[in-house]
KEDREN-323676 format. One line per 10 residues: number of its first residue (from 1); their letters; for each residue x, y, z of C-alpha. Coordinates in Angstrom, 2 decimals, decimal comma, m for minus. Example, Ala and Ser with C-alpha at 12.3 -4.5 7.8 and 13.67 -1.06 7.14 Angstrom:
<recs>
1) as) 12,30/m4,50/7,80  13,67/m1,06/7,14 .
</recs>
This chain:
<recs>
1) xxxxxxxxxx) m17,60/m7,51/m56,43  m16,52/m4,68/m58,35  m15,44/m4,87/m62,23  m13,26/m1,34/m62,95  m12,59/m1,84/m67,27  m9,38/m0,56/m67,62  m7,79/1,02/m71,11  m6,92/m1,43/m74,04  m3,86/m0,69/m75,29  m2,55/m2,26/m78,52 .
11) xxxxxxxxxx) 0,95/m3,92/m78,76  1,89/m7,27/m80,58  m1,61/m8,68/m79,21  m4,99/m6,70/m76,89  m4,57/m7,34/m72,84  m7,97/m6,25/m71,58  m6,91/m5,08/m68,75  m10,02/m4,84/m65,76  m9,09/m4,56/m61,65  m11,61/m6,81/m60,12 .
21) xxxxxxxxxx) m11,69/m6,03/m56,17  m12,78/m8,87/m53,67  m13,94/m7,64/m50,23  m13,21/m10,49/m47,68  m14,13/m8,55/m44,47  m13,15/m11,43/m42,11  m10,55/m8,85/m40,82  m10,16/m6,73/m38,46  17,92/2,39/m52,68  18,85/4,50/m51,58 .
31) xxxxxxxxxx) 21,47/3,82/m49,27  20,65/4,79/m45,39  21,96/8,10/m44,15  23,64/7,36/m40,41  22,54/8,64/m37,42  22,23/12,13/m37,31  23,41/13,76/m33,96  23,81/17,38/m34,77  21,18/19,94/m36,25  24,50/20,44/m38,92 .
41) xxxxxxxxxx) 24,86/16,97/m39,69  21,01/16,55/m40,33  21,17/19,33/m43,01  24,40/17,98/m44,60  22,66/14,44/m44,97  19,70/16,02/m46,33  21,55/17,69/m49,03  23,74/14,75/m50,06  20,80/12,33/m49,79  18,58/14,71/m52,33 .
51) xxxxxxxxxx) 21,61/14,78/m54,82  22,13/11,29/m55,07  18,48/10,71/m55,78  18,08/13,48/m57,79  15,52/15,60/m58,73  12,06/14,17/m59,09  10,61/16,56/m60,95  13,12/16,45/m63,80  11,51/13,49/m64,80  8,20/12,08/m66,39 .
61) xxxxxxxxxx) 7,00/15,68/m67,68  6,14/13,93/m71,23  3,06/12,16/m69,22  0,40/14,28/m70,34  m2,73/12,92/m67,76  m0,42/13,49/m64,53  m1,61/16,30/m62,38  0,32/19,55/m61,97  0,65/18,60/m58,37  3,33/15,96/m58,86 .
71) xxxxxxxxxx) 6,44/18,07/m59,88  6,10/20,16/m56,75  5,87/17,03/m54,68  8,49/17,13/m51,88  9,14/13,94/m52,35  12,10/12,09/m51,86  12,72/9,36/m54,14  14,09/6,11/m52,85  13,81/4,14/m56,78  17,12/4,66/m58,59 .
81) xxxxxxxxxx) 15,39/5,39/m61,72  19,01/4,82/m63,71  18,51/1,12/m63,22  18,23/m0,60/m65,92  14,61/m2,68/m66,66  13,85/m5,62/m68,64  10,46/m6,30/m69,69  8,08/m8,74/m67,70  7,80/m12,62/m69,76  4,21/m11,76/m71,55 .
91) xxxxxxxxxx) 3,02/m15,18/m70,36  3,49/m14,13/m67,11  1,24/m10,89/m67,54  m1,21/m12,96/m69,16  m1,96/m14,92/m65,77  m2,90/m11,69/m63,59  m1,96/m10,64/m60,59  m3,80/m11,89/m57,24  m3,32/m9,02/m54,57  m3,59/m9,36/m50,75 .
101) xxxxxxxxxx) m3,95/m5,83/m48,64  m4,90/m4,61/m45,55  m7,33/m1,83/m43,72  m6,89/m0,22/m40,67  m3,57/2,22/m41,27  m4,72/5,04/m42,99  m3,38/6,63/m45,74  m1,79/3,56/m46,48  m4,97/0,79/m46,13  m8,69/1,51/m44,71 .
111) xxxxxxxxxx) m11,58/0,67/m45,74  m13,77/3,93/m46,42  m17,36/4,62/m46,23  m18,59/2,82/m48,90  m16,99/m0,33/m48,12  m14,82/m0,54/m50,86  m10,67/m0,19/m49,87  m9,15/2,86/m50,48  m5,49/4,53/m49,48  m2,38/4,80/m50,96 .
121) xxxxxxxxxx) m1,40/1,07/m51,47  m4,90/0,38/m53,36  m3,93/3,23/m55,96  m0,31/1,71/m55,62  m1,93/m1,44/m57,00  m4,14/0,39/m59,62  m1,14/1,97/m61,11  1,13/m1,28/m61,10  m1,66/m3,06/m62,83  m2,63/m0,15/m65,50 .
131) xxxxxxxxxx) 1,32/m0,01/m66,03  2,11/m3,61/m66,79  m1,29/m4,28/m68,47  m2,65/m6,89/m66,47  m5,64/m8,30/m64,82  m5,54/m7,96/m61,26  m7,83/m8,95/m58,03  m7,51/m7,37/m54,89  m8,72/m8,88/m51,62  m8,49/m7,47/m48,10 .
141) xxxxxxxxxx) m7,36/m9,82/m45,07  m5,72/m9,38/m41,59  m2,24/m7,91/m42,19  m0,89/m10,86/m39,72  m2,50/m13,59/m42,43  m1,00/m12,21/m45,19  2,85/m13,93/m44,70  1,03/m17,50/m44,57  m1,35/m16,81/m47,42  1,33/m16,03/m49,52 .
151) xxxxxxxxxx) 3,60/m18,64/m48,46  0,50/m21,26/m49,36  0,44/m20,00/m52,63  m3,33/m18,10/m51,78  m2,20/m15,21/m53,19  0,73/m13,41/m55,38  1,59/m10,12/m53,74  0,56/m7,85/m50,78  0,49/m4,32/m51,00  m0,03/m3,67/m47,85 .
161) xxxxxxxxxx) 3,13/m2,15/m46,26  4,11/m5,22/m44,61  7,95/m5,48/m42,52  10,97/m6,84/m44,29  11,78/m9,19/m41,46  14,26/m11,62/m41,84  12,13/m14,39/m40,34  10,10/m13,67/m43,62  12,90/m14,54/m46,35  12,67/m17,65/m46,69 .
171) xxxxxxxxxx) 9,14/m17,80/m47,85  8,45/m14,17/m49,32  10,77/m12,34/m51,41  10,79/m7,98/m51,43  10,29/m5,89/m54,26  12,49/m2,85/m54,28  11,86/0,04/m50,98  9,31/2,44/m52,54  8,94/4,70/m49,59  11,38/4,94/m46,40 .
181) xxxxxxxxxx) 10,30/5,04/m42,90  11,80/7,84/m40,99  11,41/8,51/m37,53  11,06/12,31/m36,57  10,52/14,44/m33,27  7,20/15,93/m32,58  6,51/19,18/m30,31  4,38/21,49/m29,30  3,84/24,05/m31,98  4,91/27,28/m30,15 .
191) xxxxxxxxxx) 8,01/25,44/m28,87  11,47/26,94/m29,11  13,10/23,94/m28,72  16,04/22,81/m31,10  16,79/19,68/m32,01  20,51/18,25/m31,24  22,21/15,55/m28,56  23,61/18,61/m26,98  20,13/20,79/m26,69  18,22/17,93/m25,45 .
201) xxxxxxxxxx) 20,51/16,78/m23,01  18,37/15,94/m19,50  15,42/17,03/m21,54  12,41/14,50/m21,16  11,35/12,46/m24,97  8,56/10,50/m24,40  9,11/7,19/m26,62  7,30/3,66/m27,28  9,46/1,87/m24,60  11,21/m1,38/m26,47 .
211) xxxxxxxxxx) 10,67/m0,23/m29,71  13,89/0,89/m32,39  13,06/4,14/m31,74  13,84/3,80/m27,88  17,17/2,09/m28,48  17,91/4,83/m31,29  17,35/7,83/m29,08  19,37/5,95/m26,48  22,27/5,45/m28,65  22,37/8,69/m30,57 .
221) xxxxxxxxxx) 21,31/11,07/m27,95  22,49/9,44/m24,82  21,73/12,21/m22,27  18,26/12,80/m22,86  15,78/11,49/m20,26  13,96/9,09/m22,37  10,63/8,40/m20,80  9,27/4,88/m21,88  5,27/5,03/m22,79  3,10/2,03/m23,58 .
231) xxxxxxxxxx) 1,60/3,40/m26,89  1,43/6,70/m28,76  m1,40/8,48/m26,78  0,27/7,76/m23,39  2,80/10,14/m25,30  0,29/12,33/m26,90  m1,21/12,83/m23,42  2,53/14,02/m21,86  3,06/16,19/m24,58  m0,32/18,06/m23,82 .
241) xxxxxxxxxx) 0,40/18,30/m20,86  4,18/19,63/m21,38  5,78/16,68/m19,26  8,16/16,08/m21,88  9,10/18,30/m24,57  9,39/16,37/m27,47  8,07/12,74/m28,85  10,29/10,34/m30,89  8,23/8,02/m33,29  8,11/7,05/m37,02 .
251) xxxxxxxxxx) 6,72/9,63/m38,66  3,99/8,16/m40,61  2,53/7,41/m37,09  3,38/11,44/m35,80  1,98/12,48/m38,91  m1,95/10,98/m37,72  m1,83/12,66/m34,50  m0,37/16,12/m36,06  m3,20/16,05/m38,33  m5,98/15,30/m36,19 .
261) xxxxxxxxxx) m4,05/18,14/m33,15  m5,83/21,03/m34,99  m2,56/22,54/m34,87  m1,17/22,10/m31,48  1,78/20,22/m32,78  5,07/20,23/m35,31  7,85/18,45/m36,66  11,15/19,66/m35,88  14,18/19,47/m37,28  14,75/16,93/m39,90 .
271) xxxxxxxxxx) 14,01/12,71/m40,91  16,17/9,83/m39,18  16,67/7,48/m41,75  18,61/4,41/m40,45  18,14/0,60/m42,06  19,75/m1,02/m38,88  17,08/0,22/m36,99  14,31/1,20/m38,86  14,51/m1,17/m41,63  14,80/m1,35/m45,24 .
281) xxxxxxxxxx) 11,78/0,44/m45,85  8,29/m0,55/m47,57  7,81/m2,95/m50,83  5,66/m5,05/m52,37  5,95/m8,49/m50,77  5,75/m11,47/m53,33  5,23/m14,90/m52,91  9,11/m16,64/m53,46  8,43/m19,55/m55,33  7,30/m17,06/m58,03 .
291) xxxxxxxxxx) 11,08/m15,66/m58,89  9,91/m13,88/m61,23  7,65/m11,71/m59,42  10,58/m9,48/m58,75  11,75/m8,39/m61,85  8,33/m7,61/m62,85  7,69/m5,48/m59,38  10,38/m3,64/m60,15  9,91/m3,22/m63,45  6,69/m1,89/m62,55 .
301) xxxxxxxxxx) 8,07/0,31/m60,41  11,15/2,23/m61,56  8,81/2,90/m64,82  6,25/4,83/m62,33  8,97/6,58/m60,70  10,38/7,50/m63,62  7,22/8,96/m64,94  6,87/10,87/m62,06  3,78/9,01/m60,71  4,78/7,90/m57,44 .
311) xxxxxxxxxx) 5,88/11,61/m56,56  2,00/12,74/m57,76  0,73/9,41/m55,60  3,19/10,67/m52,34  1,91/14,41/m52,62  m1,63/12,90/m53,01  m1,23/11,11/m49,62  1,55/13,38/m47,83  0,61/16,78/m48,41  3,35/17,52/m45,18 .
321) xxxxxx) 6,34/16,34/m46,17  7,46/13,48/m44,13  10,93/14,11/m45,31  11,34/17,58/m45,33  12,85/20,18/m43,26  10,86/21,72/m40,51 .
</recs>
């Protein structure tokens, strides 16, 4: 168990604030662009979709301890930071926060050498809990546990990326989308290859057969030869070895194998950002008998975005922009 004594900050009373993690090693809105099927209508999208969520770093340049890194984030804010917040019930901070993650999907959850949990949604948490003041505990379980622990009341909230599936409303609630999954196209770094319905037609994609990503190159980009893989490295593997020119995947997946490629691969073109197939996007799930949860997730939330710390936290994590134009 480790104690981490947070900063006291004085208001109408002292919260001591202190982020307690628990190991349990048992384990193992912006509204959706459509589908883009030209190279033009990618760009187009882009540009609309940056101008409605403005300019991150126009924002949050009062906070004094965030790192010059943030304002050149490329990131690509999905919090409407116009909305209007109301401050979380102070008997409701004063009961804590129990938190449920995950390991085993870096940047987002792993557990690193020292055996404590690290990634993006553990500093996620750290900055929720420094933000709102309040004592939290963090505990790591098996990602497929956490919809029945927080159903049974074990826990609060996960931070731990987990799928807004509808099968899940009726027992967890969502906090708003704080980062969007796109899906992108992957090739060979000395490629030539340009990205469009037209250009690709009879072109071989390798693609996780049955997946949204299958049945969204299918519908969008009807005449290229999709070939259907079992996993990732099947397509890694064809892509090596140039039987297929491109691969079509989320990106947050893409971006672990065009790290680790030593430069063999690229993105090209730009994101696919579509809610009817890829979802709604990732947020902090919350246990739904505990209404209140929401406002103070959000609350939480829109403040960090507004100070500009979820752009520093995204550039921490992201430093190729998952969004961007390549």
């Amino acid at each position: 168990m480790i104690i981490l004594t947070g900063m006291i900050r004085s208001q109408k009373r002292l919260y001591a604030v202190a982020m307690i993690f628990m190991l349990s090693l048992s384990i193992s809105n912006v509204p959706m662009s459509h589908a883009q099927q030209t190279e033009a209508l990618a760009q187009e999208q882009k540009a609309s979709s940056l101008t409605d969520k403005g300019d991150p770093a126009q924002t949050g340049t009062e906070e004094e301890e965030l790192s010059p890194t943030w304002g050149k984030a490329p990131f690509a804010n999905f919090i409407d930071t116009r909305t209007r917040k109301t401050a979380p019930d102070a008997i409701r901070l004063e009961k804590g926060l129990r938190i449920l993650t995950a390991d085993k999907f870096p940047p987002f959850n792993y557990i690193g050498s020292d055996g404590r949990p690290k990634g993006y949604h553990i500093d996620l948490a750290k900055l929720i809990c420094d933000d709102l003041n309040i004592a939290c505990t963090i505990k790591v379980v098996e990602l497929d546990a956490i919809p029945d622990l927080l159903a049974q009341g074990e826990a609060d909230i996960a931070v731990a990326g987990l799928l807004q599936h509808p099968t899940l409303r009726d027992t967890i609630g969502f906090s708003l989308s704080y980062l969007q999954r796109p899906a992108r196209f992957l090739i060979r770094k000395n490629s030539f290859l340009t990205i469009s319905p037209s250009a690709l037609a009879e072109k071989p994609v390798a693609v996780v057969g049955r997946t949204a990503h299958e049945a969204y190159l299918k519908t969008y980009f009807k005449d290229v030869k999709a070939i259907a893989v079992a996993d990732l490295l099947d397509a890694q593997t064809l892509l090596e070895e140039e039987k297929v020119v491109a691969i079509f995947a989320d990106a947050m997946h893409l971006l672990q194998m065009l790290s680790e490629s030593e430069g063999k691969f690229a993105f090209r073109a730009g994101p696919y950002l579509d809610q009817h197939f890829f979802g709604q996007g990732m947020a902090i799930a919350y246990q739904r008998q505990q209404q209140e949860l929401r406002g103070l997730l959000d609350y939480a939330l829109i403040g960090l975005a507004k100070k500009g710390q979820l752009a520093e936290l995204y550039a921490r994590y992201f430093p190729l922009d998952i969004y961007g134009q390549h």
